[in-house]
N, C-alpha and C positions, 0 to 999 in steps of 0.2 A: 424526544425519541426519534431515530431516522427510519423511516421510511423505507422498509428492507426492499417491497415489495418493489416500489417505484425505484430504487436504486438499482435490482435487477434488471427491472425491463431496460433503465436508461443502456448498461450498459452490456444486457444480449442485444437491443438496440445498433450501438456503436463497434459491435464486435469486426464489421467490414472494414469499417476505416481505421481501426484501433491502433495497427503496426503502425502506420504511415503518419499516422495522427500524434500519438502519445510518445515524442521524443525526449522529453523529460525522464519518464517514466521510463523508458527505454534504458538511457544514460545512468538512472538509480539502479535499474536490475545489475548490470552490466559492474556498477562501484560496489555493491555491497557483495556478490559475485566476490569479486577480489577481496574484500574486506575478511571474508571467512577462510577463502584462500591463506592469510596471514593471521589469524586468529585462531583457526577451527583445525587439531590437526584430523584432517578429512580419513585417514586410513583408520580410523577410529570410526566412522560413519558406518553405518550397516542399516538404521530404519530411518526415512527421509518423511515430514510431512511440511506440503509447501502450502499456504492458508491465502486465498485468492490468488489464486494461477494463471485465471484470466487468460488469454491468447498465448501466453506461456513465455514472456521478454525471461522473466528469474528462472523457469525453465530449462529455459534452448540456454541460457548465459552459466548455469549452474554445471551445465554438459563440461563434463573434464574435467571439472574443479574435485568433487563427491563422483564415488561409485556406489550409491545404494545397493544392495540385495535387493530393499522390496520400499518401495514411493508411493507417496501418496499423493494424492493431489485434490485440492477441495477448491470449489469455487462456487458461488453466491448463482451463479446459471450453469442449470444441469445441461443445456448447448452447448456449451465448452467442451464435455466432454469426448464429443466426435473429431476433435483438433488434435487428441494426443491419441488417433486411434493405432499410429504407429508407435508406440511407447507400448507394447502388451504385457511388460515386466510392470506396470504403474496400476493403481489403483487409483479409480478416482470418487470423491467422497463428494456427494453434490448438498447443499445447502449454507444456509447462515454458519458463520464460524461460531459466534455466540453460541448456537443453540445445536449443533451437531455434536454427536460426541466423537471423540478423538483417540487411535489405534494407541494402544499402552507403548510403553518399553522404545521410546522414541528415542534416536541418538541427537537427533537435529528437528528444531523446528524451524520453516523459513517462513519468508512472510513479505511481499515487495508493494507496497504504494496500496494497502487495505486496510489497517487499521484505522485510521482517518475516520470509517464509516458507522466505527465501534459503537454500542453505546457506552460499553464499559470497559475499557483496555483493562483496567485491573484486575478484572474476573476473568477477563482473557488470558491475561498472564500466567494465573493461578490453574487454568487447565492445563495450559502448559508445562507448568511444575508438575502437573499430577500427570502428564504423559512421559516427558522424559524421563531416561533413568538417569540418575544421579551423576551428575557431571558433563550432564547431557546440554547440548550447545540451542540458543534462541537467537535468530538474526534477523532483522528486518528492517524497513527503510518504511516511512510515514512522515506528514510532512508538519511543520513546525507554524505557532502564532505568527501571522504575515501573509501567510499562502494566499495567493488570489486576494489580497489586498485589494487592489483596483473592483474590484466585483463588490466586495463585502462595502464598502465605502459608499458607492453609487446606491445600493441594493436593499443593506441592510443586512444581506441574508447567508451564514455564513456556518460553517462547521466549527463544533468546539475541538480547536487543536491544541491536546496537552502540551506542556514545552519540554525542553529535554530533560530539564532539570524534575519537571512533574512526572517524566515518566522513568526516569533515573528511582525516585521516590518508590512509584509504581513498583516497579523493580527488585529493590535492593530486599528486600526479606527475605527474596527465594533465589536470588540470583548475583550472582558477581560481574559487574560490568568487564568485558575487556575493552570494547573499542566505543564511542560515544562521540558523532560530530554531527554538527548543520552545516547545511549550503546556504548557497540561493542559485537560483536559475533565471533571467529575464527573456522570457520568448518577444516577439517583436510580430506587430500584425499590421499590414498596411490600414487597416478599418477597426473600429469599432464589431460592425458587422461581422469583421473574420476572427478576434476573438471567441463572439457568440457561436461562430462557425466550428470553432478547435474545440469548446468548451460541450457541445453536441455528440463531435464526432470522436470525442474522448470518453461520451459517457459520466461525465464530471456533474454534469449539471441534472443529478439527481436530488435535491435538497427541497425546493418546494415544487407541490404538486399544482398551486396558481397558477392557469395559465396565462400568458402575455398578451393583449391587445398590440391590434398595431399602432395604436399609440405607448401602449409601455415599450415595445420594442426602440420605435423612434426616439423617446426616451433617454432610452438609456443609452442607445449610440449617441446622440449628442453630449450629453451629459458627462460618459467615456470617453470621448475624443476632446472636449474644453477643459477637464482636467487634467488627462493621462498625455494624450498626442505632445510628440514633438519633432523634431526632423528626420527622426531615424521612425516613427511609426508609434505605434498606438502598443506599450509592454501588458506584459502579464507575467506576476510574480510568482514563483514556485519558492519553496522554502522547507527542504527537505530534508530529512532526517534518517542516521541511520546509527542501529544500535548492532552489539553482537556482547552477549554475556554466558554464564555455562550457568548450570544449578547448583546449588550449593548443593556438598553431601551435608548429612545431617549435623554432624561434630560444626561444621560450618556455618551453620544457621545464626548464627548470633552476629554473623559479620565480623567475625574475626579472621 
């Protein structure tokens, strides 16, 4: 089970450096943004719910695409919610996505770089089916088996990431796929050390609450760099994910 609590604090923690910091994450708001652009016809949108909002990348990148009537916005730190205090048209839903409940008769649900932290994306799914109306649009980006590879390797310690096809599965009962792709991403860090640096000031590194000697630190930077290093610098893998499907109506349910 993850650690909601310590996931919070890691990442109202990181909320300073988050824009500057989380360019991956940034570049996923920004693709699947356009992804619903070409999927989702948006003049159809009128109740908007975005599920970790966070600093607001799927937000500010969503501006133009959709004209909601009435947005919601929910994030795992109820501090976030003074970031979108110029949005007054937005409601913001503060807590766990698991365990809040979720505004009925939804046209769209979005969702950028949080499920990851799930315990259960399937039962997540499923509230979703029961918020939207029928033919109502799901889109989000999460990242796929491989992410941070280098960490998990060295470490041990890693998040269980469904793969597309487990969450295609996930999926299919209640929902019709339109768009379904992976990436990859290689960031590049001159050190060791600056990994662990990105991996802080992104708020990522909420998974164990052990903390680090400085000998586990030294560690693991050597350890990172006799592996990973090579003349272009010390990588870090991202492996990212992004879906967009509508809900079945009912006659549809059988997948036909």
């Amino acid at each position: 089970m993850t650690d909601k609590e310590l996931v919070r604090k890691r990442f109202c923690g990181a909320a300073e450096h988050y824009d500057t910091e989380a360019l991956v994450q940034k570049n996923m708001a920004e693709r699947l943004a356009l992804l619903v652009r070409e999927f989702v016809p948006v003049e159809r949108v009128r109740r908007v719910l975005e599920i970790g909002c966070g600093t607001g990348f799927l937000t500010k990148a969503m501006n133009g695409v959709v004209f909601p009537e009435k947005l919601y916005l929910n994030d795992i730190c109820p501090e976030f919610k003074e970031l979108f205090a110029d949005m007054p048209a937005a409601e913001f839903i503060p807590g766990d996505a698991e365990s809040v409940d979720f505004p009925a008769n939804l046209d769209l649900v979005l969702s950028g770089s949080a499920i990851q932290w799930f315990d259960d994306p399937g039962r997540f799914f499923a509230k979703c089916r029961d918020s939207l109306v029928p033919g109502g649009f799901l889109a989000f980006s999460t990242f796929a088996p491989g992410n941070f590879m280098e960490i998990a390797e060295i470490t041990g310690v890693r998040l269980h990431y469904p793969s597309l096809e487990q969450l295609e599965t996930m999926l299919e009962p209640d929902f019709r796929l339109l768009c379904a792709e992976e990436t990859a991403a290689v960031l590049r860090f001159t050190s060791a050390a600056d990994v662990l640096r990105h991996l802080k000031m992104t708020g990522v590194n909420g998974i164990s609450r052990r903390p680090w000697t400085r000998k586990d630190y030294s560690a693991f930077c050597t350890s990172y760099s006799e592996r990973f290093a090579d003349a272009d610098g010390c990588p870090l893998t991202y492996r990212p994910v992004f879906v967009v499907a509508v809900r079945r109506y009912r006659e549809d349910a059988s997948g036909m």
